[in-house]
DOBA-222101 format. One record per residue: residue in three letters; x, y, z of N, C-alpha, C, O in turn. Coordinates in steps of 0.05 Angstrom, whole numbers, plus 32768, in hexadecimal, padded with zeros to 4 digits. Example, Ala and Ser with C-alpha at 12.3 -4.5 7.8 and 13.67 -1.06 7.14 Angstrom:
Ala81087F8E809C80F67FA6809C81087FBE809C811D7FBE80A9;Ser81017FD3808E81117FEB808F81028001809D810C801780A1;
This chain:
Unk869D8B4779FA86878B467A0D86728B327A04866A8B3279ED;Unk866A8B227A1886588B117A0E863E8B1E7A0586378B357A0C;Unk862D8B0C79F1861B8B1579E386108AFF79D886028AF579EA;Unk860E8AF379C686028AE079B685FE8ACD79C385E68AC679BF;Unk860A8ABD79D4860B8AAC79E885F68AAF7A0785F58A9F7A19;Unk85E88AC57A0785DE8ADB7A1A85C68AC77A1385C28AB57A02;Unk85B88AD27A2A858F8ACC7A2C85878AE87A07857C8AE579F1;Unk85958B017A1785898B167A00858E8B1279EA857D8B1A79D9;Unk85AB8B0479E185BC8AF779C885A08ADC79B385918ADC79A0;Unk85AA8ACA79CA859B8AB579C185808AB679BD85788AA679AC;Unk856A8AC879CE85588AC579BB85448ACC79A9852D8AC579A6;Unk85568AE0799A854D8AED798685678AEF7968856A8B007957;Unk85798ACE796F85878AC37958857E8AC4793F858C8ACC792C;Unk85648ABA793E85638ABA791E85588AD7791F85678AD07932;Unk85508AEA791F854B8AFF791D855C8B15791B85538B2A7913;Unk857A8B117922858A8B1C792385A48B0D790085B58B1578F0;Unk85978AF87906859E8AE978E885948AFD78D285A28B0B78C4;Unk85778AFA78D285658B0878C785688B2578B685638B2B789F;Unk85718B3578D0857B8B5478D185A08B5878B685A98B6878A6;Unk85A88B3A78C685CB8B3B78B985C78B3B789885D58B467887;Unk85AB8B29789785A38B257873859E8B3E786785AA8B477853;Unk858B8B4A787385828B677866859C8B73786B85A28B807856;Unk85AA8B74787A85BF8B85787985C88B80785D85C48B8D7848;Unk85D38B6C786185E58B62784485D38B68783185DE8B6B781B;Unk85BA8B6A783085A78B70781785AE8B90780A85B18B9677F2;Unk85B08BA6782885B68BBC782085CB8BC6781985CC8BDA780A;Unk85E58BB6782785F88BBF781585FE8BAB77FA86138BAB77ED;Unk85F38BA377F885F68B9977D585E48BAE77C185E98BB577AA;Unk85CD8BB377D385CA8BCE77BC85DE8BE377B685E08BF077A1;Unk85ED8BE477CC86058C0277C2860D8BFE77A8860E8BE9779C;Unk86158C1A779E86298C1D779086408C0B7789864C8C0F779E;Unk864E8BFA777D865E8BEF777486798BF7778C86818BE9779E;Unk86808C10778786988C237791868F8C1F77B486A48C2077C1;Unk867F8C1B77C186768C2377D4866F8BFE77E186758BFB77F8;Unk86678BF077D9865D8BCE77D8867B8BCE77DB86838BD377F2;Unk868F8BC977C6869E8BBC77CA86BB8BC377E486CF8BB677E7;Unk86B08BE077F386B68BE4780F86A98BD5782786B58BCC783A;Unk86938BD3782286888BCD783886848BB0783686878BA7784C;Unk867D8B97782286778B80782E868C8B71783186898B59782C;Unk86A28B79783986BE8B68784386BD8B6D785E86C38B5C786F;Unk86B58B86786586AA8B89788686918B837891868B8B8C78A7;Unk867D8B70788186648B6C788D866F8B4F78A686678B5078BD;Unk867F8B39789E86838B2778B1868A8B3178CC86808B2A78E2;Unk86998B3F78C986AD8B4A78E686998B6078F1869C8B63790A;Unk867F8B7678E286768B8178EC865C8B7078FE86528B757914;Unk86568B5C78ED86398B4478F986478B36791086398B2E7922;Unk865D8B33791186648B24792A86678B37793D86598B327951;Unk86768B4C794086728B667957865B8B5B7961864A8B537952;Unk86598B5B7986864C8B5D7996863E8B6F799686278B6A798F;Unk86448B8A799D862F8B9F799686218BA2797E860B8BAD7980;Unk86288B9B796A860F8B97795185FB8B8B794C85EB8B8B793A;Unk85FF8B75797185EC8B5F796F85DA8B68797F85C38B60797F;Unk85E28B7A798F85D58B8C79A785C18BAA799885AD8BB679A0;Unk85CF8BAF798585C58BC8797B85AF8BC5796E859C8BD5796F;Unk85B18BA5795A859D8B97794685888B98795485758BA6794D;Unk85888B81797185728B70797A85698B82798885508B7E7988;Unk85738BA1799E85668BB379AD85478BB179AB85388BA879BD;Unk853E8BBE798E851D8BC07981850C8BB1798784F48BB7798C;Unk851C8B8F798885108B77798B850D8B7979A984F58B7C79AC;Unk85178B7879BE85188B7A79DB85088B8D79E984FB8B8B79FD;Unk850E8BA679D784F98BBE79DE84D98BB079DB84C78BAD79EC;Unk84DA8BA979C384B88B9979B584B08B8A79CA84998B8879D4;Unk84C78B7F79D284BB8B6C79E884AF8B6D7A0484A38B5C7A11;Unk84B58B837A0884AF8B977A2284968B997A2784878B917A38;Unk84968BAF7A05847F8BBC7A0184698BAB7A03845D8BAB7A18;Unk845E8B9379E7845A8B7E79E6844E8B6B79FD84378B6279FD;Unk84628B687A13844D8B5A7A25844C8B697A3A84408B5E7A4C;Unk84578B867A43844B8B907A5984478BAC7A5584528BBE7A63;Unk84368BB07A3E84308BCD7A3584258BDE7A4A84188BD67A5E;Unk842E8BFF7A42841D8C097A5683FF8C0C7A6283ED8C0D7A51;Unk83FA8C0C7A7883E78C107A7B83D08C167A7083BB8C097A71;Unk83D88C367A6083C98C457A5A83C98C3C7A3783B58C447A2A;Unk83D98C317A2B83D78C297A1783C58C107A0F83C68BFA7A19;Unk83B18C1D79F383AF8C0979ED83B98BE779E083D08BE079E7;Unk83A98BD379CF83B78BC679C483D58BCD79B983D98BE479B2;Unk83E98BB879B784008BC379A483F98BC3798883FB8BAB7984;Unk83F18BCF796C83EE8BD3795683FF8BC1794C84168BC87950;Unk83FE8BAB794184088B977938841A8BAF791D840D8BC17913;Unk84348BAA791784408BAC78FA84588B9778F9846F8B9C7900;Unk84508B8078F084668B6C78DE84738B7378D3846D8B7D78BD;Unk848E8B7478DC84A38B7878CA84B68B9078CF84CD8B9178C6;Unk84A68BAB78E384AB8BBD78E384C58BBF790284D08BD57905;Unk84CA8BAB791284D68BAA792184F48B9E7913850A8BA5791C;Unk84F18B8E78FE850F8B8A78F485118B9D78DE85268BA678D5;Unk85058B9F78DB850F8BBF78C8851F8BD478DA85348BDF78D3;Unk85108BD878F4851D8BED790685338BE9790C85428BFB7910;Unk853E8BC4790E85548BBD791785638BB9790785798BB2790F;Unk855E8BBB78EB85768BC778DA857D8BDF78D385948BE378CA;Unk85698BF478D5857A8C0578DB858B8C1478EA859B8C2678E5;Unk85838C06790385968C08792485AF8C02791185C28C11790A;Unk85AC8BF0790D85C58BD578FE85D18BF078EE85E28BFB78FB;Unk85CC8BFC78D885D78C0778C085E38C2478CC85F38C3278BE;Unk85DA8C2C78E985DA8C4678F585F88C3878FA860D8C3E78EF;Unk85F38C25790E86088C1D791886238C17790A86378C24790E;Unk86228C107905863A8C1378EA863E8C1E78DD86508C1878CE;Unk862D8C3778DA86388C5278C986488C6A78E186558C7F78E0;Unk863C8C5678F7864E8C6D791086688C5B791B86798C63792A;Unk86668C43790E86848C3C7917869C8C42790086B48C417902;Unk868C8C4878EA869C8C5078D386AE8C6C78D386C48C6E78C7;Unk869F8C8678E6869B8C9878EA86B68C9C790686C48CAF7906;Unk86B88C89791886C08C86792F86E08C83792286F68C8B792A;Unk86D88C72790B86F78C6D78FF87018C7678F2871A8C7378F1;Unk86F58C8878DE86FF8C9D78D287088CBC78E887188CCE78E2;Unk86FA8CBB790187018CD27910871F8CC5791E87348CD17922;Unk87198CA97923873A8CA67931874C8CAC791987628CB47920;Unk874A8CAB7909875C8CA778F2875F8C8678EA87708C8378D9;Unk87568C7278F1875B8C5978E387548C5078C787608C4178B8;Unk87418C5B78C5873C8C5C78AB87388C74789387358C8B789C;Unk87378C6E7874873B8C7A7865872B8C89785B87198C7C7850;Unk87288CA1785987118CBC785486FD8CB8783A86E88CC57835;Unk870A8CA4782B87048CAA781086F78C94780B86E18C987801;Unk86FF8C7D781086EA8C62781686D38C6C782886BE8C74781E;Unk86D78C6C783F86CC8C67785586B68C827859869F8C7C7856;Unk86BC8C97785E86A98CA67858868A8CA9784886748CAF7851;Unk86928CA27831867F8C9C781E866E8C84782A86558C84782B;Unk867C8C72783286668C58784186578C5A785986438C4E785D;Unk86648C6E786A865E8C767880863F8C807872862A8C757878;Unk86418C97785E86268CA2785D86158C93784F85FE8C957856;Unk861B8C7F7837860C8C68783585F68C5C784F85DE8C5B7853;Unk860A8C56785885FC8C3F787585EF8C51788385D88C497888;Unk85F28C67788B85DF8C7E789685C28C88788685AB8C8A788E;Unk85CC8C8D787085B28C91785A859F8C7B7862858A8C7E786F;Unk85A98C64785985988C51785485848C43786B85708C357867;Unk85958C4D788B85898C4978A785748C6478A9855D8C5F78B1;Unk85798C7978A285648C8F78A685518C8E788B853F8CA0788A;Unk85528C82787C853D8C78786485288C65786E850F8C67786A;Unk85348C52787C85298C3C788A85118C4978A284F98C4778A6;Unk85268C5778AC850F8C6B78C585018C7878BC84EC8C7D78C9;Unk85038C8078A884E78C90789884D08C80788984BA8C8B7886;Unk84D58C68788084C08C61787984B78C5C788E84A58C6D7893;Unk84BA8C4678A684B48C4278BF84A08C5778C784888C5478C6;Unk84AD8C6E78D184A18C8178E284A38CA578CD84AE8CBA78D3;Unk84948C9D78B784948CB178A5848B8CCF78B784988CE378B6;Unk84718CCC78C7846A8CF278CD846A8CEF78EB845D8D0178F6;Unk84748CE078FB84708CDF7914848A8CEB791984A08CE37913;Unk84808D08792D84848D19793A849E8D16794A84B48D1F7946;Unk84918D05795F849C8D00797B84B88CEA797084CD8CEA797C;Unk84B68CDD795E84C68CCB795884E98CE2795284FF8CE2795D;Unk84DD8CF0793A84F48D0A792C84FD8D16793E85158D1D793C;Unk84EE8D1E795884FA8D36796385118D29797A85238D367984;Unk850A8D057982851A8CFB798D852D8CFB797C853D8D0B7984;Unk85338CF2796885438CEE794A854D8D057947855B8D037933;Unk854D8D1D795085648D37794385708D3A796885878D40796F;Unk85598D34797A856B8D3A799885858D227995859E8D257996;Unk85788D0F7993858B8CF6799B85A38D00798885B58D0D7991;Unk85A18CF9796B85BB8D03795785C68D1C795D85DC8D1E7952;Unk85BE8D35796D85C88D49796C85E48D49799485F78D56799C;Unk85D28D2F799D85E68D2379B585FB8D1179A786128D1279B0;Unk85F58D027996860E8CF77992861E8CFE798786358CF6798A;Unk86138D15797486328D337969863E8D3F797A86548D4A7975;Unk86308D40799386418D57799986518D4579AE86658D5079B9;Unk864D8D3279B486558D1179CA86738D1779B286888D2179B9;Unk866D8D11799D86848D0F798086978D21798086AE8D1D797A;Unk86898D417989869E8D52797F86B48D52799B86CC8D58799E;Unk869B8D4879AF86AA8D5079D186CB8D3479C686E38D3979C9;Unk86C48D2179BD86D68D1079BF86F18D1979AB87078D0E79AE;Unk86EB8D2C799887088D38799087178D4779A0872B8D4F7994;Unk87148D4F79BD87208D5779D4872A8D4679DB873B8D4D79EB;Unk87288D2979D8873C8D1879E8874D8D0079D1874F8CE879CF;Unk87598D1C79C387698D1C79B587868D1B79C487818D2979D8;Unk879D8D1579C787B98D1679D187BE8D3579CA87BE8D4679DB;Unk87C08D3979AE87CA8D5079A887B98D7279B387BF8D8879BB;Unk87A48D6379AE878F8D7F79C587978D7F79D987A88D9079DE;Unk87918D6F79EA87998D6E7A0387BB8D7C7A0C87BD8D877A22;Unk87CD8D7A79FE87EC8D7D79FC87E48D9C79FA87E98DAC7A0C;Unk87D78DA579E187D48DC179DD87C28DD079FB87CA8DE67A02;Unk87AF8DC57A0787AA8DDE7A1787B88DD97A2787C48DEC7A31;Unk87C08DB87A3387C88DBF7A5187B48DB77A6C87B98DB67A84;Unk879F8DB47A5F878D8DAA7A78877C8D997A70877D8D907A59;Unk876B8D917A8187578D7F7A74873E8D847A8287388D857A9A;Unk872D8D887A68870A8D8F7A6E87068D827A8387138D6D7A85;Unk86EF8D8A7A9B86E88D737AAE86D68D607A9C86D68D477A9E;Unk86C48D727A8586B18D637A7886BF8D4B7A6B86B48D367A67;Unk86D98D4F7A6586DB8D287A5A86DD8D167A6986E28CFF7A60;Unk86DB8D1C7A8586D88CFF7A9386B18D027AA386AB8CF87AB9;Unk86A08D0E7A9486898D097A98867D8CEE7A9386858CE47A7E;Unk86698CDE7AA1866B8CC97A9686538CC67A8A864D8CAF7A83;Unk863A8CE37A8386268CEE7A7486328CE97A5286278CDF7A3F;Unk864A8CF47A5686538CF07A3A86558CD97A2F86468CD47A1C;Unk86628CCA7A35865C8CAF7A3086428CA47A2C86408C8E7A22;Unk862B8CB07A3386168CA77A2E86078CAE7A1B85F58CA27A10;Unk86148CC77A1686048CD779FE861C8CCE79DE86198CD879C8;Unk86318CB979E6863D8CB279CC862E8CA079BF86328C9A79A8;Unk861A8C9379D0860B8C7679C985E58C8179C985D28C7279CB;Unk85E58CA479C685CC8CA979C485B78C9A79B485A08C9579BB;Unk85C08C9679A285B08C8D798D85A78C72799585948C6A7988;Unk85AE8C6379A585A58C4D79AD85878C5179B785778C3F79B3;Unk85828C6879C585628C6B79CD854A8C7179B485328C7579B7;Unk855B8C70799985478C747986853A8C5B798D85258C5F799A;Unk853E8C46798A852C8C28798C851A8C2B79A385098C1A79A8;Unk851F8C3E79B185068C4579C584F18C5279BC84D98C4D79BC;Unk84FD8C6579B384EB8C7E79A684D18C6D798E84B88C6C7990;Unk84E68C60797884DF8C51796C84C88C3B796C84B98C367959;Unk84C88C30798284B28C1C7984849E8C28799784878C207999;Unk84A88C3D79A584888C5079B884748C527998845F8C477991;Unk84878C677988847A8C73797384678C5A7968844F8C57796B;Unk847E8C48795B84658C317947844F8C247957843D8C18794B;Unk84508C287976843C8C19798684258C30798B84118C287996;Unk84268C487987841C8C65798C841B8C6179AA84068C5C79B7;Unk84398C6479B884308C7179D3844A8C8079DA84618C8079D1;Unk843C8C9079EE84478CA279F484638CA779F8846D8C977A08;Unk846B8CB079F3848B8CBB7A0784918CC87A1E84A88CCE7A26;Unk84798CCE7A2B84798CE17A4484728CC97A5984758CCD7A71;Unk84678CAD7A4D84698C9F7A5D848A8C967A6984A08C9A7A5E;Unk84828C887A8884958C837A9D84A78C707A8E84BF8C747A90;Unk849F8C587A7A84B08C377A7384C28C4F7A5D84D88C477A58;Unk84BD8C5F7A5584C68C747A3684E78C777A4B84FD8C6D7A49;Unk84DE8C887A5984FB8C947A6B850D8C787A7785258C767A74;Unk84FF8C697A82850D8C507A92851A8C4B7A7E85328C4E7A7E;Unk850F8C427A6885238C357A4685388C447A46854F8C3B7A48;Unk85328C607A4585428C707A3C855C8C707A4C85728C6B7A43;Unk85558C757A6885658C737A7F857C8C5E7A7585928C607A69;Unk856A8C487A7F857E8C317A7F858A8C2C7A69859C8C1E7A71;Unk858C8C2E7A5585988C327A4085BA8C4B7A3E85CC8C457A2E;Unk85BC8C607A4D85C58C727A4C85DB8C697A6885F28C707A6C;Unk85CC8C597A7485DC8C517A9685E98C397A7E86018C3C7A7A;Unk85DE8C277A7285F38C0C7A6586048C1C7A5986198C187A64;Unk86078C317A45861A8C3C7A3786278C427A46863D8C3D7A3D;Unk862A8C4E7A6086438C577A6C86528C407A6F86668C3F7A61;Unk864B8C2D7A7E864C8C177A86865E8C087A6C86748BFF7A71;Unk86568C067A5A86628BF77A4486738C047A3786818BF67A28;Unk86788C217A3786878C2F7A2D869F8C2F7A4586B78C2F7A40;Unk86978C2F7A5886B48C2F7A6C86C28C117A6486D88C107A5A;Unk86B48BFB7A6A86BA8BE37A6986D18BDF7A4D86E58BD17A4F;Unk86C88BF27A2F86D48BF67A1586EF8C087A2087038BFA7A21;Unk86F38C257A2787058C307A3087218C227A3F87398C267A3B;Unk87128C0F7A54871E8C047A6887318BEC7A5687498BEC7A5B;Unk872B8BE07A4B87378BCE7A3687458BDB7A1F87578BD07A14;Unk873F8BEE7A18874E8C0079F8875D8C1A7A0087678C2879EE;Unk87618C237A1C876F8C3C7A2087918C397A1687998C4B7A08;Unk87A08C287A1C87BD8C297A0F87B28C2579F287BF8C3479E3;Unk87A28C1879E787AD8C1D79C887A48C3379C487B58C4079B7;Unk87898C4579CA877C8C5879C887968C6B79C1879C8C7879AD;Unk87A78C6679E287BB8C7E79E087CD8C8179C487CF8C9479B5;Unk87DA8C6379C287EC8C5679AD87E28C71799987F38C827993;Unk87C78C71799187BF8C74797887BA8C97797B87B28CA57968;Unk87C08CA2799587C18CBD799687A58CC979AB87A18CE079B2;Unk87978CB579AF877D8CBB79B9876E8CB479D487658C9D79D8;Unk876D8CCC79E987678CBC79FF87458CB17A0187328CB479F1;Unk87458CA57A1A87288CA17A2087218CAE7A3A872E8CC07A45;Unk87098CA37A4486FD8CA17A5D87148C9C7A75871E8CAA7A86;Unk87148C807A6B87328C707A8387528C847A8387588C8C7A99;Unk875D8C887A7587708C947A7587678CB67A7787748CC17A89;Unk875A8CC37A6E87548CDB7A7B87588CDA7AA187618CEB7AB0;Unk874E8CC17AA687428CCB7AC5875A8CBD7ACD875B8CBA7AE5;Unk87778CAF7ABA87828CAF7AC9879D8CC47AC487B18CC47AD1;Unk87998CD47AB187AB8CE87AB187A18CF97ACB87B28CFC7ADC;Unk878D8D037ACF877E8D1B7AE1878D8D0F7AFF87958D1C7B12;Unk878C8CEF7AFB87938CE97B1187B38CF27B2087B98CFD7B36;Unk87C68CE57B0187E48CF37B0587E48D067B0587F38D077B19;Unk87DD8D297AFF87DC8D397B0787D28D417B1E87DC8D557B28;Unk87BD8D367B2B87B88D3F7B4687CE8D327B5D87D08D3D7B73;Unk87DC8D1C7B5687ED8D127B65880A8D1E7B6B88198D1D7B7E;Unk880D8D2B7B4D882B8D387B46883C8D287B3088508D307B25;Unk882C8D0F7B2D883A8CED7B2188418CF87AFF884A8CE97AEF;Unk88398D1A7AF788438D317AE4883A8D4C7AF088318D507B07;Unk883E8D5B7AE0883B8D767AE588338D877AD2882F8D9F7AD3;Unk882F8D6E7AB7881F8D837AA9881F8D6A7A90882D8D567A8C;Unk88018D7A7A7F87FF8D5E7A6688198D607A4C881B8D557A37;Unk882A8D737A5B883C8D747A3C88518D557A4688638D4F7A36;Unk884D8D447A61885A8D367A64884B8D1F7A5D88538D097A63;Unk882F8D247A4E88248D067A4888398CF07A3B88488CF97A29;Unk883C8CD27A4188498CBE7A3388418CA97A3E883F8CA67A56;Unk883C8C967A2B88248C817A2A88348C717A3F88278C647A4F;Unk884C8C6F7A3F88658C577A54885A8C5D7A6B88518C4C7A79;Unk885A8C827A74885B8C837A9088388C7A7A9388318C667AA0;Unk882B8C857A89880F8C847A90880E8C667A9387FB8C607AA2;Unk881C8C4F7A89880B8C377A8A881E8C2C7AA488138C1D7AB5;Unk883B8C337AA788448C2D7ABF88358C3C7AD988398C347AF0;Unk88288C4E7AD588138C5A7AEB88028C457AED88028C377B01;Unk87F88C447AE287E38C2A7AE987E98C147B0187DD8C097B14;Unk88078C147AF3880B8BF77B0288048C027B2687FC8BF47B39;Unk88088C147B2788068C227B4787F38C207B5587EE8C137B6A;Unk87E08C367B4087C08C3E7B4D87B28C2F7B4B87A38C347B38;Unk87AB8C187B5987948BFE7B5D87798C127B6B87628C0B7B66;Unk877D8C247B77875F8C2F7B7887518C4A7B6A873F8C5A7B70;Unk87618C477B55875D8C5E7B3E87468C427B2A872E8C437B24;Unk875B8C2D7B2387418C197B12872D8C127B2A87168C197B28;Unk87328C097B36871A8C067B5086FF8C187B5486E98C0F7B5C;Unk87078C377B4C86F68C4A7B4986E68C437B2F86CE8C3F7B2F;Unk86F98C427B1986F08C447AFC86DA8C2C7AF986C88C2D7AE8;Unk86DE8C137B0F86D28BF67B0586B28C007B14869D8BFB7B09;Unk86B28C0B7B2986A38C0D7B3B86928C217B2B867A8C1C7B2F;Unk86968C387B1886838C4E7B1086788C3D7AF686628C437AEC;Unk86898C267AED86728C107AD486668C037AE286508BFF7AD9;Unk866B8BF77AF886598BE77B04863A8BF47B1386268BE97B1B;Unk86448C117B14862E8C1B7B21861E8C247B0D86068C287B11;Unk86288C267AFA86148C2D7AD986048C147ADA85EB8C177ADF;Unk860E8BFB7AD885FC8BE87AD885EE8BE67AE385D78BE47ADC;Unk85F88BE67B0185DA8BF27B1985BF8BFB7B1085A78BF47B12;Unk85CD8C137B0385B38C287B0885AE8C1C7AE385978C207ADD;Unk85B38C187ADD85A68C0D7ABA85938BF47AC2857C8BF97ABC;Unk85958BD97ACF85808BD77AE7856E8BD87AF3855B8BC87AF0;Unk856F8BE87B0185608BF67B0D854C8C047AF985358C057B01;Unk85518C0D7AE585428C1D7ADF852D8C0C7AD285168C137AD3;Unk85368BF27AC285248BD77AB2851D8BD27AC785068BDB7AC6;Unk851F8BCA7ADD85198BB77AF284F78BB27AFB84F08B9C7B01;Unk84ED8BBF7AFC84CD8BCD7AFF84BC8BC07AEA84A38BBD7AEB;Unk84D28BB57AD184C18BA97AB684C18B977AB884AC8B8D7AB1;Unk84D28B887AC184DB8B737AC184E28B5B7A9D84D88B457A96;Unk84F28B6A7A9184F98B687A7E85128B547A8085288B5D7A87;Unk850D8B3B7A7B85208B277A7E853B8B287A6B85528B227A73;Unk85368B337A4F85478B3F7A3B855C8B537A3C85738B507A37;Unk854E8B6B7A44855E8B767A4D856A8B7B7A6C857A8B8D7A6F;Unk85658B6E7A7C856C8B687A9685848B4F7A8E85968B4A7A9E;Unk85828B457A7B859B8B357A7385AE8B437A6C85C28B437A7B;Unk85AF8B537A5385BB8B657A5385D48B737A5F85EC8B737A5A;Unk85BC8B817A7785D28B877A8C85DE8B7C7A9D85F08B867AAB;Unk85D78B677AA085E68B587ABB85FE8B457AA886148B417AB2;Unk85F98B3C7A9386148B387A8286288B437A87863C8B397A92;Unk86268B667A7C863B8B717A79863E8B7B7A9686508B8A7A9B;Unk86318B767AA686438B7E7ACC86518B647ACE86698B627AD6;Unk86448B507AC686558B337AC7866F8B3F7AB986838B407AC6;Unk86708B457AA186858B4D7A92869E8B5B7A9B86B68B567A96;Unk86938B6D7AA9869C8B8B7AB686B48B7C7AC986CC8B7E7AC7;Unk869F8B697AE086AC8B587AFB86C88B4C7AED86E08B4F7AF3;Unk86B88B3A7AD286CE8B287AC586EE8B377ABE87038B2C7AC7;Unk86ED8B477AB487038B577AA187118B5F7ABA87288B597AC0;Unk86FB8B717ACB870B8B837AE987228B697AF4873A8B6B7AF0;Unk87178B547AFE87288B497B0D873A8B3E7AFB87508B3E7B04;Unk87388B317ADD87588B357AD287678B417ACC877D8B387ACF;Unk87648B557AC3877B8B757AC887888B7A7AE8879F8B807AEE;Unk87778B767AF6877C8B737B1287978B617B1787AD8B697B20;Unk87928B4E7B1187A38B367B0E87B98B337AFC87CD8B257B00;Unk87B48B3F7AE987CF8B4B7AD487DE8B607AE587F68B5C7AEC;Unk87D38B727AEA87D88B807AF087E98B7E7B0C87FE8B8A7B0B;Unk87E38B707B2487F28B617B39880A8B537B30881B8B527B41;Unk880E8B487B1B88138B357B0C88358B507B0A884C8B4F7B11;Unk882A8B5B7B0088468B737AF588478B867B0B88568B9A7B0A;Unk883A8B827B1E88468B947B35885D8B847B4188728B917B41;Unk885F8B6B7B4A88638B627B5288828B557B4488928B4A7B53;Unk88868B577B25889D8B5E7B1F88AE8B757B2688C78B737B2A;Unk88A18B8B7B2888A88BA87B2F88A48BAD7B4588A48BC57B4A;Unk889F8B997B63889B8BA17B7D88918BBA7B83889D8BCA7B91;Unk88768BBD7B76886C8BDB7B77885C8BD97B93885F8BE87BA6;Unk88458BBD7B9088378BB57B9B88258BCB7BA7881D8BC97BBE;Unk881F8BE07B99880A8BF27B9C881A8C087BB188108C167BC2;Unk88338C067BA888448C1B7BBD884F8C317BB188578C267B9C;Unk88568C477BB088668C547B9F88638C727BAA88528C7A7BBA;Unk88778C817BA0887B8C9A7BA288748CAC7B8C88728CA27B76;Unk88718CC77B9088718CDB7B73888F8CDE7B6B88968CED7B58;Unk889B8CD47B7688B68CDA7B6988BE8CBF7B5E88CC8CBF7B4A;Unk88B68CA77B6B88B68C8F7B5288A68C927B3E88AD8C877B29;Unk88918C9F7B3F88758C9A7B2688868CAF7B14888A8CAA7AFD;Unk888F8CC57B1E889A8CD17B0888AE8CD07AF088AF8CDD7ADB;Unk88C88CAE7B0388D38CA97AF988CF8C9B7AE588DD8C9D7AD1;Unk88B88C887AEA88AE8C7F7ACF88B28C7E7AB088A28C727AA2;
């Protein structure tokens, strides 16, 4: 997904340079045992698109604030320095939850990785405490937000293959698309975050719109991630968003009769069928973007209004080549969006 190349990418480059140094500053303090895990993954983690998004957020937020503070607020309290600090620890959060993500799929190794995981976590909530040492309002966002993304965490060990096989049905809650929003909770700390260091409120209206739109992009970007990773997802034993809604779908059709017939062949030869099953799925990211939008829109925040209209650009982009792949192999298989439950079954 584009990013660096973006209006929001490009102009806050060297600052995001900036953030990659301190990074590398903190994991060279690690432990020996622990350093020599993690800086073989700093290149591949600084180039990730979302790390560039997670970094510069603080910076974008500042910017808001900065030239169109609220009303009711006074001056912004000048603190140098204290906005890339925040954005490394976004940075250090963030990568202690993709460490976390991979040790829950199983890709990686418990005994390395673990230990680094809480490294990079320590050292992001160290960071937030000097920052915002006794403020209130800041912590109590900080145990709501972390206490949504555990349980966003635990909901996603349900869309496990093997759970799923064991009951037999499937929660309606895993195809909520709330959940998805609350896997990327933590992203509204950089809200929380710079109300606090500017002392204003949170009960103000721009506090919720951040928040909002922020929670509407995660769906949005998390479907867009699903929609691209569901066959390997499966490969690897693990469904998503996309493939949940399209198993629910073969069972309401008859196209099975029950999840003890899950198999990654038939489910992806289903696909080739249901052109308005992804049609649905493209249309509920695109309407996240909408309303993520909508909700900046009033600020007129050029940054993050980039942002989002990227990744709907993105959304459009990807939709119509799968579309087109996808035609592409109907059209060997003369399905052409025709089929029976007794062909889909044969699958």
């Amino acid at each position: 997904m584009t990013s660096a190349g973006s209006m929001h990418g490009t102009a806050y480059e060297a600052d995001y340079q900036a953030v990659l140094a301190r990074a590398g500053s903190t994991v060279a303090g690690f432990p020996p045992a622990l350093r020599s895990v993690a800086e073989p993954m700093l290149p591949q983690w600084g180039e990730a698109s979302f790390s560039r998004i997670v970094a510069l957020l603080p910076y974008w937020i500042a910017d808001l604030l900065d030239r169109s503070p609220p009303r009711d607020a006074g001056p912004p309290i000048p603190h140098p320095g204290d906005t890339e600090t925040l954005a490394l620890a976004n940075l250090l959060g963030w990568w202690s939850y993709l460490l976390q993500d991979g040790l829950v799929d199983g890709d990686l190794e418990p005994g390395s990785f673990l230990p680094l995981s809480m490294a990079l976590y320590t050292a992001a909530v160290g960071l937030l405490a000097q920052l915002l040492p006794g403020d209130r309002a800041f912590w109590d966002a900080f145990e709501r937000l972390s206490l949504a993304s555990s349980e966003a965490g635990a909901w996603e060990q349900r869309l496990r293959l093997d759970y799923l096989k064991d009951r037999m049905t499937i929660d309606p809650g895993l195809v909520e698309p709330e959940r998805l929003a609350d896997r990327s909770a933590l992203l509204e700390l950089a809200v929380a975050a710079q109300f606090s260091l500017r002392g204003l409120d949170q009960e103000h209206p721009l506090y919720a719109a951040l928040c909002e739109m922020l929670r509407h992009y995660a769906i949005a970007r998390q479907i867009a991630d699903d929609r691209s990773d569901w066959v390997q997802d499966l490969q690897n034993g693990q469904v998503n968003f996309v493939s949940v809604r399209i198993l629910r779908r073969m069972l309401e059709i008859g196209a099975i009769e029950s999840l003890a017939e899950l198999d990654v062949e038939r489910m992806v030869g289903y696909t080739l069928y249901d052109e308005a099953l992804f049609a649905g799925i493209q249309q509920e990211a695109i309407d996240a973007c909408r309303r993520a939008a909508q909700c900046i829109a009033p600020y007129r925040s050029r940054l993050l209004d980039s942002l989002v209209s990227d990744l709907a650009h993105d959304l459009e982009r990807n939709h119509q080549v799968a579309r087109k792949s996808r035609r592409q192999v109907q059209a060997v298989f003369a399905l052409h969006g025709k089929g029976s439950v007794q062909d889909l079954r044969s699958l």
